[in-house]
mmCIF file as Biopython writes it, N, C-alpha, C and O atoms, coordinates in Angstrom:
data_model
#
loop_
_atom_site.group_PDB
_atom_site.id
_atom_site.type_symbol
_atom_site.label_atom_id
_atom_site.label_alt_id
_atom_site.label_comp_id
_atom_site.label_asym_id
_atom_site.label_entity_id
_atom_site.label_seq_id
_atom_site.pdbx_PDB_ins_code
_atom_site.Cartn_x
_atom_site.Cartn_y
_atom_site.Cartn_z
_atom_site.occupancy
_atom_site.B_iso_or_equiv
_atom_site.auth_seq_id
_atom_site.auth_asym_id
_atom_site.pdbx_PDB_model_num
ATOM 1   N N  . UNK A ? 1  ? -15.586 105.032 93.468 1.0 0.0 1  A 1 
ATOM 2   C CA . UNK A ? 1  ? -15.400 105.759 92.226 1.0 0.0 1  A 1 
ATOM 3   C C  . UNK A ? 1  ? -14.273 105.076 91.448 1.0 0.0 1  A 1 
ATOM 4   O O  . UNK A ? 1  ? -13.279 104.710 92.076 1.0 0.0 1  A 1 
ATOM 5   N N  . UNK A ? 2  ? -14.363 104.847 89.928 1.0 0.0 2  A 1 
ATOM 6   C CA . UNK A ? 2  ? -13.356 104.411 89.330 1.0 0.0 2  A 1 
ATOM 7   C C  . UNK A ? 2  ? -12.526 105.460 88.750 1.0 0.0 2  A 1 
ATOM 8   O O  . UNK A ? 2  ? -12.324 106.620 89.109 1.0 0.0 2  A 1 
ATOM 9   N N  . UNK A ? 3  ? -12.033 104.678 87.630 1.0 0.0 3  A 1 
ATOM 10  C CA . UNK A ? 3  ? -10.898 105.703 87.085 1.0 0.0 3  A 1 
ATOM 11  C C  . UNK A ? 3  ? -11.569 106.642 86.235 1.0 0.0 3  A 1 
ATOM 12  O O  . UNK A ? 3  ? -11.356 107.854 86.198 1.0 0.0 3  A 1 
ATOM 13  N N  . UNK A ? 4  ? -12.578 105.848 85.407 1.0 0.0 4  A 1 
ATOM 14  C CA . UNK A ? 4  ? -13.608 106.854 84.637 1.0 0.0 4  A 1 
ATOM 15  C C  . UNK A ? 4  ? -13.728 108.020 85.330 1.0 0.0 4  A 1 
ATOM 16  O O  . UNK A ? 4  ? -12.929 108.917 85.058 1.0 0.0 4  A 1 
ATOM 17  N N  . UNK A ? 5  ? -14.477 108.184 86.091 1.0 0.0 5  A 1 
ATOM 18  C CA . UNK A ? 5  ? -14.972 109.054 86.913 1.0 0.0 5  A 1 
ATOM 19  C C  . UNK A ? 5  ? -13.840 109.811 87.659 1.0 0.0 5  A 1 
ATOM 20  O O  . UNK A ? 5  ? -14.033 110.998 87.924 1.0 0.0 5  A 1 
ATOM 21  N N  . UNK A ? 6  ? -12.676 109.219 88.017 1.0 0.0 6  A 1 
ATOM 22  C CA . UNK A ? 6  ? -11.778 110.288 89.083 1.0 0.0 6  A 1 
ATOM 23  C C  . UNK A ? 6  ? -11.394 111.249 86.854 1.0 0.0 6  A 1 
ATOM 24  O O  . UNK A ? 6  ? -10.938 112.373 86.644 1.0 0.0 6  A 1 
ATOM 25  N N  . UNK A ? 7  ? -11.692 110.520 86.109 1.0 0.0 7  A 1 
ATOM 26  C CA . UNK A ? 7  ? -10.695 111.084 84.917 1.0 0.0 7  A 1 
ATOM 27  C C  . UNK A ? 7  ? -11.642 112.600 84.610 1.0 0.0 7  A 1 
ATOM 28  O O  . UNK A ? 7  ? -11.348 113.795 84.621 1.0 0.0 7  A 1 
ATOM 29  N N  . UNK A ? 8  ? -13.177 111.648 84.284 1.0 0.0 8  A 1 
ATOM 30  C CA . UNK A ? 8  ? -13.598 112.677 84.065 1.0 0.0 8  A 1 
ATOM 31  C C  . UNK A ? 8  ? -14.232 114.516 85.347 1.0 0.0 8  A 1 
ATOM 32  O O  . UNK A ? 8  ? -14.507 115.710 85.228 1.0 0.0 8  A 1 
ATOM 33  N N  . UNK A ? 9  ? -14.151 113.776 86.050 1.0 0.0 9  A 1 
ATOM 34  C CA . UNK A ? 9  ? -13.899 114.761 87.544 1.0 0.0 9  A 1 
ATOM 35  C C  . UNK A ? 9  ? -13.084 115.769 87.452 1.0 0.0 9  A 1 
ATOM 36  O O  . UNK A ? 9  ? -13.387 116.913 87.790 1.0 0.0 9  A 1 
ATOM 37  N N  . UNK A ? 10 ? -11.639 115.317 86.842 1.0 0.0 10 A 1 
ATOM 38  C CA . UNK A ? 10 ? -10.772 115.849 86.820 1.0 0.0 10 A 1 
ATOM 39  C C  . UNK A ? 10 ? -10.577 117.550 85.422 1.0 0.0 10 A 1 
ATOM 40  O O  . UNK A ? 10 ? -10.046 118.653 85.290 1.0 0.0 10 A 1 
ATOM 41  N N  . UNK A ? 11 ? -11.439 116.588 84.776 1.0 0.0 11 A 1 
ATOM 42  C CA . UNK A ? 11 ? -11.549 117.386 83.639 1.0 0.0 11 A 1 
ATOM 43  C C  . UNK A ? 11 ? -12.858 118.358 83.755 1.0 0.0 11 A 1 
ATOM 44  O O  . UNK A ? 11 ? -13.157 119.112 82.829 1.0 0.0 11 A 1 
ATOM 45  N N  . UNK A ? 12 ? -13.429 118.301 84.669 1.0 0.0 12 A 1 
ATOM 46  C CA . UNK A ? 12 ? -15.094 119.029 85.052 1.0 0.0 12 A 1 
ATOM 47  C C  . UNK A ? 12 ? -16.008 118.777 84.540 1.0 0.0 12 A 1 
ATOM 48  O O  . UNK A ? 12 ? -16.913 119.602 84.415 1.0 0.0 12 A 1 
ATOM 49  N N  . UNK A ? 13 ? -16.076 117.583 84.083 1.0 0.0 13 A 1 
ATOM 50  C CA . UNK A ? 13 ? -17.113 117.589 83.114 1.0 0.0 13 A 1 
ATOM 51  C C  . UNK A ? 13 ? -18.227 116.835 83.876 1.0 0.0 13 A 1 
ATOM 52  O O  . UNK A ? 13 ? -17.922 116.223 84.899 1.0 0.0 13 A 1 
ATOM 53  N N  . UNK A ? 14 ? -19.394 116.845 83.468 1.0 0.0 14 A 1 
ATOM 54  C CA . UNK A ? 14 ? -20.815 116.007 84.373 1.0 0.0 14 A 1 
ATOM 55  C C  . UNK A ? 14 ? -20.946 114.752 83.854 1.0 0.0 14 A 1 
ATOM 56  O O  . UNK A ? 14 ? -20.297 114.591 82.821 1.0 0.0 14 A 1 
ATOM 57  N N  . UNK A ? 15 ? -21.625 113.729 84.264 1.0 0.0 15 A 1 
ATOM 58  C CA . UNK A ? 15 ? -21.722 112.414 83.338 1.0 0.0 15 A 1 
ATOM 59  C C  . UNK A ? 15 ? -22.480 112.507 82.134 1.0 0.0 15 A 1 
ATOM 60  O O  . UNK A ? 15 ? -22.252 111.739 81.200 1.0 0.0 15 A 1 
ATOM 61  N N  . UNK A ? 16 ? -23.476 113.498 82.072 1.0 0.0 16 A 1 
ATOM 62  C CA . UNK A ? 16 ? -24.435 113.781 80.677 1.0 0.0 16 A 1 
ATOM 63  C C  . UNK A ? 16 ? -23.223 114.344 79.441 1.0 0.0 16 A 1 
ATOM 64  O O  . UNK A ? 16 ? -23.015 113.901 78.311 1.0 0.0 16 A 1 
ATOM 65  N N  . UNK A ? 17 ? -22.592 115.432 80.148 1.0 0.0 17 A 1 
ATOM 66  C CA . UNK A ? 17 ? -21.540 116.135 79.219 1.0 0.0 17 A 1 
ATOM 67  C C  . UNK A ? 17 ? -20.536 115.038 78.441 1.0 0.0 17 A 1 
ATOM 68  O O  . UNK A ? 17 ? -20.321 115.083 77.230 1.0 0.0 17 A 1 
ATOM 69  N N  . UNK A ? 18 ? -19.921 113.975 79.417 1.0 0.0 18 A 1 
ATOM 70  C CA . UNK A ? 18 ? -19.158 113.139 78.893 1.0 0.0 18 A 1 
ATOM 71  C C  . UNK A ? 18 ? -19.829 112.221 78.024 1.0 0.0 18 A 1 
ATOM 72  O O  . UNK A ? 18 ? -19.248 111.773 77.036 1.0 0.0 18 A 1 
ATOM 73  N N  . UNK A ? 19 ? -21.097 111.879 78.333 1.0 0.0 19 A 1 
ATOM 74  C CA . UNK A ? 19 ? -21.399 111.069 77.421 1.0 0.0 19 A 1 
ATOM 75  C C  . UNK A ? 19 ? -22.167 111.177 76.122 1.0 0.0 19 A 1 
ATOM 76  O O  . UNK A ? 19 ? -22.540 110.362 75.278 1.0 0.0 19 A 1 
ATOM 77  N N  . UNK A ? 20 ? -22.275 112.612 76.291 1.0 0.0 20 A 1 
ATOM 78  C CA . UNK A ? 20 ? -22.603 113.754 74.774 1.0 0.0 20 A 1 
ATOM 79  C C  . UNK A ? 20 ? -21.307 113.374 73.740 1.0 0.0 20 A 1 
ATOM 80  O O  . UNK A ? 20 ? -21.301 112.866 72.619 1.0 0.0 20 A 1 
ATOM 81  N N  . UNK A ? 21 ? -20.297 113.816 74.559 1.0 0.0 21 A 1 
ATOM 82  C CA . UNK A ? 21 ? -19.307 113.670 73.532 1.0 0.0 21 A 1 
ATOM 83  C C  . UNK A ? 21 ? -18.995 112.249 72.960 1.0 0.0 21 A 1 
ATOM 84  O O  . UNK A ? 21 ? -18.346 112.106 71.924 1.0 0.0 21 A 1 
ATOM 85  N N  . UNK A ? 22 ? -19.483 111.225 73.676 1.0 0.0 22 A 1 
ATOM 86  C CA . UNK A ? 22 ? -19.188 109.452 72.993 1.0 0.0 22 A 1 
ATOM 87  C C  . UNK A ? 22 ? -20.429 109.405 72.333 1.0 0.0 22 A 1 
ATOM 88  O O  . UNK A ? 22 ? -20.684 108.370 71.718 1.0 0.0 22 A 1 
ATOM 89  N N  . UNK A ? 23 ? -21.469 110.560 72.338 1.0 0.0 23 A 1 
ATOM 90  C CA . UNK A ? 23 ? -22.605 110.083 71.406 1.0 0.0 23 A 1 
ATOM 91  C C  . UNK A ? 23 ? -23.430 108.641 72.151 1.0 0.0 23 A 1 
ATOM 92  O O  . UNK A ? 23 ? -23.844 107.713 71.456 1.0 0.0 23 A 1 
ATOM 93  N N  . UNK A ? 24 ? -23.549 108.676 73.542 1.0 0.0 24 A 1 
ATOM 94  C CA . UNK A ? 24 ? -24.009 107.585 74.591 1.0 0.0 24 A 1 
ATOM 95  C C  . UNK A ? 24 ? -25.279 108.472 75.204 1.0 0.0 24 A 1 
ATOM 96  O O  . UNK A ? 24 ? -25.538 109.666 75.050 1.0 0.0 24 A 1 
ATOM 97  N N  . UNK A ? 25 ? -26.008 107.380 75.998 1.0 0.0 25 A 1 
ATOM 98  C CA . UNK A ? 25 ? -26.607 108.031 77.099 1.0 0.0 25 A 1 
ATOM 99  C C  . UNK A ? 25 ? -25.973 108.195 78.406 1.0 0.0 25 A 1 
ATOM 100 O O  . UNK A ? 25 ? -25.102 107.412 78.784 1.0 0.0 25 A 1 
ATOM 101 N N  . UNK A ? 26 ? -26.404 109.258 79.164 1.0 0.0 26 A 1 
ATOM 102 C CA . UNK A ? 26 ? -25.742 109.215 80.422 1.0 0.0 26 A 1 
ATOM 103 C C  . UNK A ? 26 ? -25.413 108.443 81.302 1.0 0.0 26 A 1 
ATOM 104 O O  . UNK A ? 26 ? -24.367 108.475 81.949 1.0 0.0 26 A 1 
ATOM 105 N N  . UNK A ? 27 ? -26.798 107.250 81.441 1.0 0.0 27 A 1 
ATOM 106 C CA . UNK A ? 27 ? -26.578 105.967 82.508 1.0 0.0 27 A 1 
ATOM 107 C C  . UNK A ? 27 ? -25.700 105.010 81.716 1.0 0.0 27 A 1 
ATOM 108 O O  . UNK A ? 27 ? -25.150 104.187 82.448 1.0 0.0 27 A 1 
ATOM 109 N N  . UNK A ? 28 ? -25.416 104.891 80.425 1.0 0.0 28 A 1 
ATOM 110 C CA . UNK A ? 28 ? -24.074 104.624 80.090 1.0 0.0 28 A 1 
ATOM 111 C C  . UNK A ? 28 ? -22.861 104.853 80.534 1.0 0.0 28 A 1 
ATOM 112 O O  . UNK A ? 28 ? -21.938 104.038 80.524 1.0 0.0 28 A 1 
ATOM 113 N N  . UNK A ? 29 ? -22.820 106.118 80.990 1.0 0.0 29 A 1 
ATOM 114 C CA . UNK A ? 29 ? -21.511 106.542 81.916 1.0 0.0 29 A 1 
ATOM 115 C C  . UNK A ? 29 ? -21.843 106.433 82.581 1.0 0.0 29 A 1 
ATOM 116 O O  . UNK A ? 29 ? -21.259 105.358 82.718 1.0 0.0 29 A 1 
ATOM 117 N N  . UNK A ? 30 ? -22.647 106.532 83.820 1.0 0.0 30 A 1 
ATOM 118 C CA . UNK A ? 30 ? -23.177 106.089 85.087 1.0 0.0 30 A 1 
ATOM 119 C C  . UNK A ? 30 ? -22.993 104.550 85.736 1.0 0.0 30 A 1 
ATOM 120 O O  . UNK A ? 30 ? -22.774 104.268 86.914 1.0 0.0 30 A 1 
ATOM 121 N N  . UNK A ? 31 ? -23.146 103.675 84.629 1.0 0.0 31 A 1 
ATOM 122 C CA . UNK A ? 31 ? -23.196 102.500 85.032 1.0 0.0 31 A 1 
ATOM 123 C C  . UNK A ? 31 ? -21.654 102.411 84.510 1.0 0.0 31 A 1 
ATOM 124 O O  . UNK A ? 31 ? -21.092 102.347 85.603 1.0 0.0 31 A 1 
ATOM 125 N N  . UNK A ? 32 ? -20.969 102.382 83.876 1.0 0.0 32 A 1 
ATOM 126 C CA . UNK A ? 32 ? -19.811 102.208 83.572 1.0 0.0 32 A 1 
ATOM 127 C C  . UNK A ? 32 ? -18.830 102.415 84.961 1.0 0.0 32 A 1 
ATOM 128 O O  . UNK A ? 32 ? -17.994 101.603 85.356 1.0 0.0 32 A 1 
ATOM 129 N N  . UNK A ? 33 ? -19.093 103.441 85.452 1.0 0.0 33 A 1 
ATOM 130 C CA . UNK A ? 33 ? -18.666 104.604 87.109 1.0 0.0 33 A 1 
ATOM 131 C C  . UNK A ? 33 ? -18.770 103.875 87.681 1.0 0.0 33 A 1 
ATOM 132 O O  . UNK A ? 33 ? -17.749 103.323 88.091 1.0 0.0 33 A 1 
ATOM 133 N N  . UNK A ? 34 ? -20.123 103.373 88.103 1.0 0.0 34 A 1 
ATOM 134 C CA . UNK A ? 34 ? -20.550 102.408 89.786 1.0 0.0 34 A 1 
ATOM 135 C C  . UNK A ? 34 ? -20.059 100.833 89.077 1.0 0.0 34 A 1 
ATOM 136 O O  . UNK A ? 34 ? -20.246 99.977  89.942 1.0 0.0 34 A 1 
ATOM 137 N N  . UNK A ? 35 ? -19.610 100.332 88.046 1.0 0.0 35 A 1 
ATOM 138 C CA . UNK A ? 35 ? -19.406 99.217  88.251 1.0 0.0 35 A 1 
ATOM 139 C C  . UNK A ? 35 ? -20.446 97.810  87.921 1.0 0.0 35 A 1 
ATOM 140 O O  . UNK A ? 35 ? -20.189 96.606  87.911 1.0 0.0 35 A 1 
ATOM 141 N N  . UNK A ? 36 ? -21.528 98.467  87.703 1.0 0.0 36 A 1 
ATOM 142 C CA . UNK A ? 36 ? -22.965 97.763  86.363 1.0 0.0 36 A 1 
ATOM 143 C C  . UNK A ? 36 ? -22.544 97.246  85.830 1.0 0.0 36 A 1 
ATOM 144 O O  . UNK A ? 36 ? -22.448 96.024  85.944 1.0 0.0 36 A 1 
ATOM 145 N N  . UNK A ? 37 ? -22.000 98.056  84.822 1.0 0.0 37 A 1 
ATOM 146 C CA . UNK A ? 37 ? -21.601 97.306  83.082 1.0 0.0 37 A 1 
ATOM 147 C C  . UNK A ? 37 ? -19.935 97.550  83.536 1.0 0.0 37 A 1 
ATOM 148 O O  . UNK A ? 37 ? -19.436 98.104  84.516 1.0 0.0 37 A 1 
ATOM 149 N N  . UNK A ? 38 ? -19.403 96.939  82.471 1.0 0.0 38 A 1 
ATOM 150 C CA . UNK A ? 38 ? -18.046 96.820  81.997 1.0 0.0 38 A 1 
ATOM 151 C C  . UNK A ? 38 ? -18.343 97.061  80.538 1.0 0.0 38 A 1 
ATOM 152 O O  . UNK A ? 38 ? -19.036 96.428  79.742 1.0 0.0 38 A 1 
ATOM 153 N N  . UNK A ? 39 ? -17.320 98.619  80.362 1.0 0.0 39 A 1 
ATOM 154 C CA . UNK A ? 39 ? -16.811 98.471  78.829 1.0 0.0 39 A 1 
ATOM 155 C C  . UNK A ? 39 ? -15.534 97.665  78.156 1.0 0.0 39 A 1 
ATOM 156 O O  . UNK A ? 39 ? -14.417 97.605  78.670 1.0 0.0 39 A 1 
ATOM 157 N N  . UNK A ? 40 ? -15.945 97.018  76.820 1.0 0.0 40 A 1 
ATOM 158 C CA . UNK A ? 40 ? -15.014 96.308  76.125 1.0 0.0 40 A 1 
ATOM 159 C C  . UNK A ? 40 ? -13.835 96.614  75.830 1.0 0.0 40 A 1 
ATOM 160 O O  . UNK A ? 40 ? -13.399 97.398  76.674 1.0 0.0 40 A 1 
ATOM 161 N N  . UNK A ? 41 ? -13.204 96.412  75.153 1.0 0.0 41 A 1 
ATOM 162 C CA . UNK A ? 41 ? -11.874 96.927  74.665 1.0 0.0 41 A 1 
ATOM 163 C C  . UNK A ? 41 ? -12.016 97.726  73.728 1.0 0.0 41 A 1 
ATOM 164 O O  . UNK A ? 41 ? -11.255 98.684  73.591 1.0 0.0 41 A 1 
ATOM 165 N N  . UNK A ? 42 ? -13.046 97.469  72.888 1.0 0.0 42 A 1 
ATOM 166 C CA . UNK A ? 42 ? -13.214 99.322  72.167 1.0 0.0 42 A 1 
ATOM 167 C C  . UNK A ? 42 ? -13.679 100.307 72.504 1.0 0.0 42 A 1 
ATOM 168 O O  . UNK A ? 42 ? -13.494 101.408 71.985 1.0 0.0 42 A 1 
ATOM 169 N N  . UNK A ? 43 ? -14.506 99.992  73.634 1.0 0.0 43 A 1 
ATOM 170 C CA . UNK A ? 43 ? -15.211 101.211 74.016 1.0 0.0 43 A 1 
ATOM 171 C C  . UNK A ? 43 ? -13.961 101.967 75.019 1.0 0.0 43 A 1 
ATOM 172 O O  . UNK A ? 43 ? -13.930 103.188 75.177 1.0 0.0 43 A 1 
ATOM 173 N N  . UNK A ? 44 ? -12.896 100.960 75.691 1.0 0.0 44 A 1 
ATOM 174 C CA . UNK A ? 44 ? -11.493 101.124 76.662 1.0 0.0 44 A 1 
ATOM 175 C C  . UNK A ? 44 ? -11.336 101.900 75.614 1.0 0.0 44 A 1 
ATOM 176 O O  . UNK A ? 44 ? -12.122 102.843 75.531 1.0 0.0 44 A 1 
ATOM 177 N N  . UNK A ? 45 ? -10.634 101.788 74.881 1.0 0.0 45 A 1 
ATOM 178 C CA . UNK A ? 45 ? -9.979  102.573 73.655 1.0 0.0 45 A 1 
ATOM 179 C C  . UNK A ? 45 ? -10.302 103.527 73.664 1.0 0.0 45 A 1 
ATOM 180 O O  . UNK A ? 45 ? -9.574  104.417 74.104 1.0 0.0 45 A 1 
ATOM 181 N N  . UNK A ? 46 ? -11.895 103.850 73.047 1.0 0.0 46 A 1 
ATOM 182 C CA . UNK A ? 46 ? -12.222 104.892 72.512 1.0 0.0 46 A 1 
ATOM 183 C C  . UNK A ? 46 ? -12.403 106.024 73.785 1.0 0.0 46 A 1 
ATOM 184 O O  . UNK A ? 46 ? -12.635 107.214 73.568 1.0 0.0 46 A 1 
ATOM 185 N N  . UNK A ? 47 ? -12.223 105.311 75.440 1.0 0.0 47 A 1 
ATOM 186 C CA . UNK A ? 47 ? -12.669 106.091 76.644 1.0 0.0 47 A 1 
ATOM 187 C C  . UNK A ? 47 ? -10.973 106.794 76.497 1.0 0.0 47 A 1 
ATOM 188 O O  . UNK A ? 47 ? -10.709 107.948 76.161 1.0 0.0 47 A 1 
ATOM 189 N N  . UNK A ? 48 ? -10.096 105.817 76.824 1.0 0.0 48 A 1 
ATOM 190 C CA . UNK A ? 48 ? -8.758  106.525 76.853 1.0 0.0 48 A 1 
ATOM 191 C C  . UNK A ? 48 ? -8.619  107.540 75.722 1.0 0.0 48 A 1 
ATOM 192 O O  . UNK A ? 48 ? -8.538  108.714 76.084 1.0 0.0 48 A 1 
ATOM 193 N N  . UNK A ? 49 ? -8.582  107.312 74.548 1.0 0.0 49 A 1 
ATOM 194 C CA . UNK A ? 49 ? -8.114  107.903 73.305 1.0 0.0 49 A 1 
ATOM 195 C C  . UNK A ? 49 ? -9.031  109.856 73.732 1.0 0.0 49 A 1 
ATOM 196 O O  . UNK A ? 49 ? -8.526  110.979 73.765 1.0 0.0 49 A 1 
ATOM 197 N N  . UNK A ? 50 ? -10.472 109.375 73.969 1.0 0.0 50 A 1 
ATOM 198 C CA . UNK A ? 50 ? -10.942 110.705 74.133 1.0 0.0 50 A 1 
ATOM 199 C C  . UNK A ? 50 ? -10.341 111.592 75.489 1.0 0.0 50 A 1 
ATOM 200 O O  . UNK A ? 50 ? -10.129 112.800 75.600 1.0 0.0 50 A 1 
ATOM 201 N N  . UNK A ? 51 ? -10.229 110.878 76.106 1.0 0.0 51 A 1 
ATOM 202 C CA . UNK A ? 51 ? -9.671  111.502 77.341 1.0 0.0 51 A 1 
ATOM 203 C C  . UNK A ? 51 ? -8.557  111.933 77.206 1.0 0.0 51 A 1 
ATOM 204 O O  . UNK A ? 51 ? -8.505  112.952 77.894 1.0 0.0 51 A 1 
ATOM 205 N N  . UNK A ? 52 ? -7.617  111.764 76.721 1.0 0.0 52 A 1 
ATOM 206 C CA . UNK A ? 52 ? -6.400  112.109 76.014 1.0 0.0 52 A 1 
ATOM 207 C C  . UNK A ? 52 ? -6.436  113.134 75.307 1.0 0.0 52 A 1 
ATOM 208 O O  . UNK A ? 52 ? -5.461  113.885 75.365 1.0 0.0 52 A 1 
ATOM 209 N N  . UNK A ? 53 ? -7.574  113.480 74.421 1.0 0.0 53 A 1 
ATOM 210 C CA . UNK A ? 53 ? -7.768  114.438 73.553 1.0 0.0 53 A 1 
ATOM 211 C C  . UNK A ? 53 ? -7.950  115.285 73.975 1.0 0.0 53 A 1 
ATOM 212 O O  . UNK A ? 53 ? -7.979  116.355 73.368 1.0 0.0 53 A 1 
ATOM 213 N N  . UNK A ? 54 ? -8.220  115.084 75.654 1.0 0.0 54 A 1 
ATOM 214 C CA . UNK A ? 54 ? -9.417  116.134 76.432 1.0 0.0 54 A 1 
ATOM 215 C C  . UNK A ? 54 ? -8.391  117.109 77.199 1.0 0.0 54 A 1 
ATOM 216 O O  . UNK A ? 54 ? -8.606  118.177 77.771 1.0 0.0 54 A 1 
ATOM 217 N N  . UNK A ? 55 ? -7.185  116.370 77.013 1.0 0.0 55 A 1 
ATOM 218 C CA . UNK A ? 55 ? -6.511  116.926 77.610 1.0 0.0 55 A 1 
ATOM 219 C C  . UNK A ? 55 ? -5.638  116.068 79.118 1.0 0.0 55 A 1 
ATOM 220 O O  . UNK A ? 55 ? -4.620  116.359 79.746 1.0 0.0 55 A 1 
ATOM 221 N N  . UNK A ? 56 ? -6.419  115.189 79.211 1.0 0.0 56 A 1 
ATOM 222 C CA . UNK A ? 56 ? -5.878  114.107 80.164 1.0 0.0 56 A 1 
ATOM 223 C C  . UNK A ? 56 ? -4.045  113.149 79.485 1.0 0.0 56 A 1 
ATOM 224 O O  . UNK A ? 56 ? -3.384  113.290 78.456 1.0 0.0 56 A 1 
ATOM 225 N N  . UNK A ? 57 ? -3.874  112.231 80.759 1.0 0.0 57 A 1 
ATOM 226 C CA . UNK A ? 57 ? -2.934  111.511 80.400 1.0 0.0 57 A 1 
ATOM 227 C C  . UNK A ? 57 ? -3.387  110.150 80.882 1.0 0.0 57 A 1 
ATOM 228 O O  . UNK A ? 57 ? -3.455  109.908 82.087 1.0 0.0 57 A 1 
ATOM 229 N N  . UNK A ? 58 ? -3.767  109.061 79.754 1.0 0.0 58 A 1 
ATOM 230 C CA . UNK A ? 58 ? -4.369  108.208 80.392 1.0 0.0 58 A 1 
ATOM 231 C C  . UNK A ? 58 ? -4.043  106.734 78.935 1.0 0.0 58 A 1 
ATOM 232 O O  . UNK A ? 58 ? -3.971  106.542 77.721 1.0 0.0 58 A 1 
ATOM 233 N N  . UNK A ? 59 ? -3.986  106.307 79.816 1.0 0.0 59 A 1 
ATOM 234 C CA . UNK A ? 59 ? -3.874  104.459 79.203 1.0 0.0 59 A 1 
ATOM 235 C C  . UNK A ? 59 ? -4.561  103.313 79.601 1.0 0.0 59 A 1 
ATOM 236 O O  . UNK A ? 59 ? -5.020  103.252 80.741 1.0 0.0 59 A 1 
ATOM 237 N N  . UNK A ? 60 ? -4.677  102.485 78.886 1.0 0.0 60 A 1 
ATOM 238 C CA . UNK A ? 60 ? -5.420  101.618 79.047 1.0 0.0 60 A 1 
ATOM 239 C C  . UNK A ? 60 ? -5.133  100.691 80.485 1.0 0.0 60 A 1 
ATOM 240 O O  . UNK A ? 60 ? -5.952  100.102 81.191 1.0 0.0 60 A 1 
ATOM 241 N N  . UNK A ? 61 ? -3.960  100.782 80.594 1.0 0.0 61 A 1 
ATOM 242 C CA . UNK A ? 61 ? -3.682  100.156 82.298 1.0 0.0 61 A 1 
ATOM 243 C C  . UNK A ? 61 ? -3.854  101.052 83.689 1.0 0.0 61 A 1 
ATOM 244 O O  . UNK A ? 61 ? -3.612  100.908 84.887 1.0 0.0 61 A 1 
ATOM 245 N N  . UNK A ? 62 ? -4.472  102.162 82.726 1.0 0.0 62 A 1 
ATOM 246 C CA . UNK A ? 62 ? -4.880  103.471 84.022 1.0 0.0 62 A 1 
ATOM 247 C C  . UNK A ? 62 ? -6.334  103.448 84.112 1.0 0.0 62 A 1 
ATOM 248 O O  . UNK A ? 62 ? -6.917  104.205 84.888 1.0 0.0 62 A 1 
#
Protein backbone atom coordinates (compact mmCIF):
# COMPACT_ATOMS: atom_id res chain seq x y z
CA UNK A 1 0.00 0.00 0.00
CA UNK A 2 1.29 3.49 -0.73
CA UNK A 3 0.85 6.75 0.68
CA UNK A 4 -2.19 7.40 -1.55
CA UNK A 5 -3.99 4.83 -0.13
CA UNK A 6 -2.70 4.74 3.71
CA UNK A 7 -4.01 8.87 3.04
CA UNK A 8 -7.04 8.09 1.66
CA UNK A 9 -7.84 5.06 4.25
CA UNK A 10 -7.31 7.38 6.67
CA UNK A 11 -9.89 9.70 5.64
CA UNK A 12 -12.62 6.67 4.88
CA UNK A 13 -13.08 7.18 1.80
CA UNK A 14 -13.35 4.08 -1.05
CA UNK A 15 -11.24 4.35 -4.25
CA UNK A 16 -14.52 5.19 -6.45
CA UNK A 17 -15.35 8.05 -3.76
CA UNK A 18 -11.80 9.50 -4.10
CA UNK A 19 -11.73 9.47 -7.48
CA UNK A 20 -15.29 11.16 -7.88
CA UNK A 21 -13.89 13.96 -6.28
CA UNK A 22 -10.60 14.34 -8.94
CA UNK A 23 -13.34 13.87 -11.57
CA UNK A 24 -11.11 10.35 -12.56
CA UNK A 25 -12.08 6.86 -12.91
CA UNK A 26 -11.60 4.55 -10.15
CA UNK A 27 -8.81 2.24 -11.70
CA UNK A 28 -7.15 5.57 -11.90
CA UNK A 29 -6.83 5.46 -8.23
CA UNK A 30 -6.39 1.88 -8.20
CA UNK A 31 -3.53 1.80 -10.37
CA UNK A 32 -1.98 4.83 -8.93
CA UNK A 33 -2.27 2.54 -5.16
CA UNK A 34 -0.69 -0.81 -6.53
CA UNK A 35 2.02 0.99 -8.34
CA UNK A 36 0.79 0.64 -12.43
CA UNK A 37 0.90 4.12 -13.26
CA UNK A 38 2.80 6.92 -11.65
CA UNK A 39 1.18 10.31 -11.26
CA UNK A 40 3.05 13.48 -12.56
CA UNK A 41 3.74 16.41 -10.74
CA UNK A 42 0.39 17.89 -11.33
CA UNK A 43 -1.61 15.32 -10.72
CA UNK A 44 1.16 15.07 -7.10
CA UNK A 45 -0.11 18.47 -6.57
CA UNK A 46 -3.47 18.32 -7.21
CA UNK A 47 -3.45 14.63 -4.95
CA UNK A 48 -1.72 16.56 -1.98
CA UNK A 49 -3.54 19.95 -2.32
CA UNK A 50 -7.01 17.83 -2.18
CA UNK A 51 -6.05 15.83 0.58
CA UNK A 52 -5.24 18.72 2.54
CA UNK A 53 -8.54 20.14 1.90
CA UNK A 54 -9.91 16.89 3.10
CA UNK A 55 -8.69 17.47 6.04
CA UNK A 56 -5.35 15.56 5.93
CA UNK A 57 -1.67 16.85 6.46
CA UNK A 58 0.24 15.97 3.54
CA UNK A 59 3.16 17.12 1.11
CA UNK A 60 4.60 16.32 -1.68
CA UNK A 61 7.63 14.46 0.07
CA UNK A 62 4.85 12.48 2.01
Amino acid sequence: MNNIAKERIALGLTQEQLATIFGWRQSRISNYENGTRQPGLPECRLIVETLNKLGRDCTLDS
